[in-house]
VMD Tcl script that draws the C-alpha trace (Angstrom):
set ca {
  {-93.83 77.30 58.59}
  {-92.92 79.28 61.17}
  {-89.29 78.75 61.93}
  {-87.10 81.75 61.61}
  {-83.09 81.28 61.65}
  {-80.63 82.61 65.13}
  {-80.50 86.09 64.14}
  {-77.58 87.50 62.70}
  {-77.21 90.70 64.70}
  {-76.94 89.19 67.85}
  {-73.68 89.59 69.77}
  {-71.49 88.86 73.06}
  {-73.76 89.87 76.16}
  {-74.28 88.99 79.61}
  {-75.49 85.26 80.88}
  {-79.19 85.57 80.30}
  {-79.10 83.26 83.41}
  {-77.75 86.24 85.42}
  {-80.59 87.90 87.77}
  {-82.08 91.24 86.66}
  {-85.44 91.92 88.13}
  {-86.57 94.66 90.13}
  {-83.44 96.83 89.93}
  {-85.37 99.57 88.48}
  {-88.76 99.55 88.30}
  {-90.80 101.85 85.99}
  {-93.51 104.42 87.16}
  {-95.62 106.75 86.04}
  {-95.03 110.63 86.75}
  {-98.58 111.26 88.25}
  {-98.01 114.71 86.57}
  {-97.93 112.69 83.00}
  {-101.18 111.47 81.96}
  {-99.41 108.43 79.44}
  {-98.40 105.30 80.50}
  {-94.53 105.61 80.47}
  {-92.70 103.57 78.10}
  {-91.42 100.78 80.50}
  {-95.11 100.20 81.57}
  {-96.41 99.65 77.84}
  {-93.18 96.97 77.10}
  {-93.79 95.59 80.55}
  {-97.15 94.89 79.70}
  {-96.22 93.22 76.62}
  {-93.71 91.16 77.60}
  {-95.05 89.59 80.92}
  {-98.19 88.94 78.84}
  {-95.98 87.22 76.05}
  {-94.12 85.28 79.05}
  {-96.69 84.26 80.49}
  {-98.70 82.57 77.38}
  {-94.85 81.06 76.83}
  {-94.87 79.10 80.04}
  {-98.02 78.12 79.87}
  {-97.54 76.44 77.06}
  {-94.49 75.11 76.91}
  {-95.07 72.99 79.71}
  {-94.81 69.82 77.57}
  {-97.58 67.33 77.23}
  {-97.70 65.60 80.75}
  {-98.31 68.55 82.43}
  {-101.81 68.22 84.16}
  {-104.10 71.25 84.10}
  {-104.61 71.37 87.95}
  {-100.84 70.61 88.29}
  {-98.32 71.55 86.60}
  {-100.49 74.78 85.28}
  {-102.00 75.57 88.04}
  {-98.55 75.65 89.96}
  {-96.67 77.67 87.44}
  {-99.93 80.32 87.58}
  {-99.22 80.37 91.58}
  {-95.42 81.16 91.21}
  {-96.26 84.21 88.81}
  {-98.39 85.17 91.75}
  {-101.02 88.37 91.40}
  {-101.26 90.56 88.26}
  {-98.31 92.90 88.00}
  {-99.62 96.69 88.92}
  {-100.25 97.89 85.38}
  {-102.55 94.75 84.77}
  {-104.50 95.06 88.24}
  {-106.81 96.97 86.37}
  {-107.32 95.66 82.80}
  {-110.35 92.99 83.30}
  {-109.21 91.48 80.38}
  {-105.63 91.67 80.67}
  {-104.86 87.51 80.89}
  {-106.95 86.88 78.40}
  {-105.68 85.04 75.10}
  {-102.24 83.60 77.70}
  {-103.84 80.58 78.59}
  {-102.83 76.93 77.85}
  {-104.17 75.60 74.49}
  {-105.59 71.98 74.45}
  {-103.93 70.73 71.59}
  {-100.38 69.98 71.42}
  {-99.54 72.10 67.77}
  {-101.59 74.85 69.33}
  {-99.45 74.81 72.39}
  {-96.34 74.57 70.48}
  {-97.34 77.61 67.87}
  {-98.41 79.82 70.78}
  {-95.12 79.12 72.87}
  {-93.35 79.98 69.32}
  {-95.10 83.37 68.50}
  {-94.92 84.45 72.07}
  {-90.74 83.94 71.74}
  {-91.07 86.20 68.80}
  {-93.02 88.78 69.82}
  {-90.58 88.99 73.11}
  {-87.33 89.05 70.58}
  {-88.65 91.24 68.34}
  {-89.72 94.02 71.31}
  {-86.30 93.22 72.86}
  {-84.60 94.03 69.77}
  {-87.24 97.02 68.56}
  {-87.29 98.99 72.11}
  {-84.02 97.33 72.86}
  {-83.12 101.79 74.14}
  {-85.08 101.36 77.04}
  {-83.31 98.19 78.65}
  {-79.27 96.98 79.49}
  {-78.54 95.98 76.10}
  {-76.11 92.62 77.01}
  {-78.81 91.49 78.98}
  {-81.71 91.79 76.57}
  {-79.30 90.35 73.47}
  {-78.34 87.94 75.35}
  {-81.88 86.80 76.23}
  {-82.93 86.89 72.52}
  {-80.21 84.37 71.68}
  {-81.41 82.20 74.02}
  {-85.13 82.63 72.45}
  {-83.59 82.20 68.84}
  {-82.12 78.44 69.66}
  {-85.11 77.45 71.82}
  {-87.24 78.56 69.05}
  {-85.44 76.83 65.88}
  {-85.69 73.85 68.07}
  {-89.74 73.79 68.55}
  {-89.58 74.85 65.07}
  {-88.50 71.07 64.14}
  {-91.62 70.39 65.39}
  {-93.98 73.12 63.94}
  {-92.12 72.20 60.54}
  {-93.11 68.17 60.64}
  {-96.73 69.05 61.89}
  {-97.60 71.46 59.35}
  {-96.13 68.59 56.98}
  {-97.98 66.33 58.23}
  {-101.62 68.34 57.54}
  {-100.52 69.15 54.22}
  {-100.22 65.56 53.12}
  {-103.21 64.85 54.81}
  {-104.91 67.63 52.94}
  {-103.19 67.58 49.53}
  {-101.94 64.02 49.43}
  {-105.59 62.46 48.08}
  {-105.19 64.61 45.05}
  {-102.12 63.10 43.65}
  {-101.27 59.92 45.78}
  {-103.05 56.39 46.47}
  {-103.85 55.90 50.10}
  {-101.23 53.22 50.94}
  {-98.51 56.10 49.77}
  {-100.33 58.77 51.80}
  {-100.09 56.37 54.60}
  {-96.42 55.76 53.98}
  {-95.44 59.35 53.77}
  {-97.20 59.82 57.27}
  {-95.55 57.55 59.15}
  {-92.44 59.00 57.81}
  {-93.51 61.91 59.03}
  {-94.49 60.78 62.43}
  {-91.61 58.88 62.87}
  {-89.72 62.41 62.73}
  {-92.00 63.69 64.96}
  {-91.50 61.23 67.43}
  {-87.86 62.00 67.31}
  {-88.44 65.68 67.67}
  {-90.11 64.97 70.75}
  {-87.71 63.13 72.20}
  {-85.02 65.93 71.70}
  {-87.69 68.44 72.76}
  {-88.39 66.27 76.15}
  {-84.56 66.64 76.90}
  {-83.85 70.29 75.80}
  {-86.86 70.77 78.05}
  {-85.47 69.32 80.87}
  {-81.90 70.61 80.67}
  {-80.21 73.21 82.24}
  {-80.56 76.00 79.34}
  {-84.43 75.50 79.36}
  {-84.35 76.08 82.91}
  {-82.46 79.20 83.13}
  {-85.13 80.28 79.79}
  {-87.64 79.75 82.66}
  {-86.02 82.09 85.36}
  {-85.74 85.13 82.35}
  {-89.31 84.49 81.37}
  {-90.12 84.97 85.41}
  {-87.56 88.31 85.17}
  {-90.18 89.78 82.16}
  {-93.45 88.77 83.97}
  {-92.15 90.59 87.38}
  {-90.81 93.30 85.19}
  {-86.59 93.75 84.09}
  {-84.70 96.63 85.26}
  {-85.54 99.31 82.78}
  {-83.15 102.33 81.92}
  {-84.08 105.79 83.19}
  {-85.69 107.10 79.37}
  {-88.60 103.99 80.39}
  {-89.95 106.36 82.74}
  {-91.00 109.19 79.78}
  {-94.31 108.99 77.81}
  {-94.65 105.96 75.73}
  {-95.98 108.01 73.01}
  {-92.68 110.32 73.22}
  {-90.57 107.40 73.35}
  {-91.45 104.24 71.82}
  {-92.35 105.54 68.31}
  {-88.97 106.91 67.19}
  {-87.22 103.62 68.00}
  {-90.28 101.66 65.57}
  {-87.94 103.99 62.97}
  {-85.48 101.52 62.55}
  {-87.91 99.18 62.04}
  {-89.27 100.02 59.42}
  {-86.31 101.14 57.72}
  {-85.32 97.35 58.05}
  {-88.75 96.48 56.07}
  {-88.12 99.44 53.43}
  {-84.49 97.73 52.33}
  {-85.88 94.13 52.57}
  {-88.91 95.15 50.29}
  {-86.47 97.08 48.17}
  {-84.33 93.81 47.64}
  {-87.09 91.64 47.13}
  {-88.62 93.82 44.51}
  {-85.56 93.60 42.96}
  {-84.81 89.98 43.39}
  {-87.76 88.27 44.38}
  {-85.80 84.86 45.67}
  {-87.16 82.66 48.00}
  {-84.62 83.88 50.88}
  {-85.34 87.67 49.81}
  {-89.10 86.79 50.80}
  {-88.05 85.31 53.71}
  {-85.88 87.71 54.81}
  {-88.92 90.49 54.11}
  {-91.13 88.29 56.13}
  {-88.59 88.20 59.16}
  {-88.68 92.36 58.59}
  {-92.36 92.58 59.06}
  {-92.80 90.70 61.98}
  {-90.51 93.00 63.65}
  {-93.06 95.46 62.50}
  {-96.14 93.76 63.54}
  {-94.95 93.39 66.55}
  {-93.62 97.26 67.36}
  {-97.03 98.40 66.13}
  {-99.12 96.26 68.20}
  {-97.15 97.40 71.33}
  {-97.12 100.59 69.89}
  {-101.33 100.00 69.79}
  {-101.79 100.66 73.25}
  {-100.95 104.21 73.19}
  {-101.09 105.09 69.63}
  {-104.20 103.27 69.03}
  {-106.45 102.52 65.61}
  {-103.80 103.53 62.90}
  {-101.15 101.43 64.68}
  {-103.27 98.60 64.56}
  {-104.28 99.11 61.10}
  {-100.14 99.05 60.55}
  {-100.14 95.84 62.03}
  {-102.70 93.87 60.38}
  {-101.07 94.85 57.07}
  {-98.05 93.90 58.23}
  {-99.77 90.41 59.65}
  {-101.48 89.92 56.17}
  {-97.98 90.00 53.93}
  {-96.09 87.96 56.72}
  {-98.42 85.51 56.84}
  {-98.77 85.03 52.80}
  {-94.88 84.79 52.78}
  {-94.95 82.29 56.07}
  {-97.53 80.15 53.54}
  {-94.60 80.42 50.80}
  {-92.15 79.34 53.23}
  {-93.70 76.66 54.29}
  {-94.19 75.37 50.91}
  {-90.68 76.13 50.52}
  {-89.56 73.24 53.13}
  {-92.23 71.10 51.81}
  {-90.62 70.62 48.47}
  {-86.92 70.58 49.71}
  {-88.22 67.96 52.71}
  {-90.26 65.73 49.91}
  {-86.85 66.28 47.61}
  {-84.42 65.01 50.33}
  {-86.84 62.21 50.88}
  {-86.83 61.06 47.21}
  {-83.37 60.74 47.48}
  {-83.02 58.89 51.14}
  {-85.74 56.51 50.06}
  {-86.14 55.30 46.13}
  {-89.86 53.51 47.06}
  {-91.26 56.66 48.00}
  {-89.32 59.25 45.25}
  {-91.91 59.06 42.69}
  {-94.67 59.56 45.98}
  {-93.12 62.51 47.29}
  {-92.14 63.58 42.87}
  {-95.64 64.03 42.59}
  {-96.18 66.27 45.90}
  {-93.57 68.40 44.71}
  {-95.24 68.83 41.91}
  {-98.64 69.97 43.05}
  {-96.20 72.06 45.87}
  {-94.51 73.84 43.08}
  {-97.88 74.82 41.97}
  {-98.93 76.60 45.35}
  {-95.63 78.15 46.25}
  {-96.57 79.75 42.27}
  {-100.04 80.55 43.35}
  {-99.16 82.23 46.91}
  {-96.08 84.04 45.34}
  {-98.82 86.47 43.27}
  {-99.83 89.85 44.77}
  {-97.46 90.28 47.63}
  {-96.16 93.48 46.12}
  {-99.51 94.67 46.32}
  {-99.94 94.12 49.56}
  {-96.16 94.98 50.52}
  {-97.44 98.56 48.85}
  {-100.49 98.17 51.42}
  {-98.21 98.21 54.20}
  {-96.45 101.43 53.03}
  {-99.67 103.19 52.71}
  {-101.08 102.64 56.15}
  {-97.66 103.02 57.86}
  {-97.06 106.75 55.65}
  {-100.93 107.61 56.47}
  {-99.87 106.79 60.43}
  {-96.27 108.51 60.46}
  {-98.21 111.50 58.30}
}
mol new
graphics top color blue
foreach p $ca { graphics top sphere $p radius 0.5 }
foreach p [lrange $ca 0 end-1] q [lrange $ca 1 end] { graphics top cylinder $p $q radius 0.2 }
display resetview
């Protein structure tokens, strides 16, 4: 599962709704042969922004329609993408509906967690402000991401422990959520805080008024303020060493993406060993997203026992065989937690 809760650092900041594009551009000193800062984040935001809108579009949009008029409105590449062949690619609208919904989710993420990273190089109430807005639009697509990935693993698992008829029963449980999910998602959609998460997306893909530092090297810049960052994944791996709790894990897993995230923007300039950073970090966050998943699994199947008495010895037995894979995925994360220390000490030298 995916779903991450409203962060707790965020604070009082201006109306994300308030406009802030093109009040400062960044440039390039022609003297400086680096990208500046502010070009790099540009880059990766508008690119994040852009595979957002595309799919978040919602399921009647029509791919010579509603996608094809959103693409117009973004209008030509941005000047730091006019040359990068490749630049679009990996932004475009996904076929299936849980694609479209996990790609609108991760591309929220990785513009929160460069907001908050590089958060030096931009007006700070704006950018908080805009990553509170990305936390409650995110928990609520996470209903959905939660009920789908439910939904494959009784699919998947279900046979092993259930007869058919209670498979099928546990489905449309399942689907019947979903269908109410949708609903709310349809509405939050179109409402009026959706639509002003629209006109902020816009502000990243034209490019937000960056503070004066944006203009130095991105390799002066950026990799100082990834210090923080991983400072926040040293203390959440030293607590979950400690206490290895399921909301420790989680909390470590929040930590790394933050990481992930800083290194793959970091990538561009800093190249091979901050991608090698990354995909360690991707590897542990991704074992602990299994765990977490399995996590809600069991306390969804548990709440269902107790809403519905014909399906609690069902869903008893799911918990069961869940208990055993949250057991299985919980082994060797320390290992690889000690993975991501090595490549990030063998980066930092």
């Amino acid at each position: 599962m995916d779903s991450e809760p409203l962060e707790d650092d965020v604070d009082e900041g201006r109306d994300p709704s308030t406009p802030h594009s093109r009040d400062r551009r960044p440039h390039v000193d022609a003297r400086v042969p680096d990208p500046s800062a502010g070009m790099v984040l540009h880059r990766v935001l508008a690119m994040a922004a852009r595979t957002f809108l595309l799919n978040d579009l919602g399921d009647g949009a029509r791919s010579t329609g509603d996608v094809s008029a959103l693409t117009h409105a973004m209008g030509p590449r941005p000047l730091w993408a006019q040359s990068a062949v490749a630049s679009l690619r990996g932004t475009e609208r996904r076929a299936d509906r849980a694609e479209r919904i996990h790609q609108s989710r991760v591309a929220m993420r990785r513009v929160r967690s460069n907001l908050r990273t590089f958060r030096l190089l931009l007006d700070p109430g704006w950018g908080t402000a805009l990553r509170a807005e990305l936390a409650w639009y995110g928990n609520e697509l996470g209903h959905s991401r939660d009920l789908d990935i439910l939904a494959g693993m009784i699919a998947e698992q279900g046979p092993d422990a259930l007869e058919a008829d209670e498979v099928a029963r546990l489905l449309a449980v399942v689907d019947w959520r979903r269908d109410e999910v949708a609903v709310r998602l349809a509405a939050d959609r179109a409402g009026p805080r959706r639509f002003h998460l629209t006109e902020q997306m816009m502000v990243l893909w034209e490019g937000p008024a960056f503070k004066v530092k944006a203009d130095k090297p991105a390799t002066e810049v950026l990799p100082s303020m990834l210090e923080r960052t991983w400072r926040d994944v040293r203390g959440a791996g030293r607590t979950a060493r400690k206490d290895p709790t399921d909301a420790h894990l989680h909390q470590l897993r929040i930590r790394l993406k933050d990481l992930r995230y800083g290194c793959e923007t970091l990538a561009l300039v800093e190249g091979r060993p901050a991608r090698k950073t990354a995909k360690a970090a991707e590897r542990l966050q991704s074992k602990l997203g299994d765990l977490h998943d399995t996590v809600f699994a069991i306390g969804w199947l548990e709440a269902l026992a107790d809403q519905q008495v014909d399906l609690a010895d069902a869903a008893g037995r799911l918990v069961v065989l869940q208990r055993e894979v949250a057991a299985d995925t919980r082994t060797g994360w320390k290992r690889e937690l000690k993975e991501v220390e090595r490549r990030w000490r063998r980066w930092q030298g």
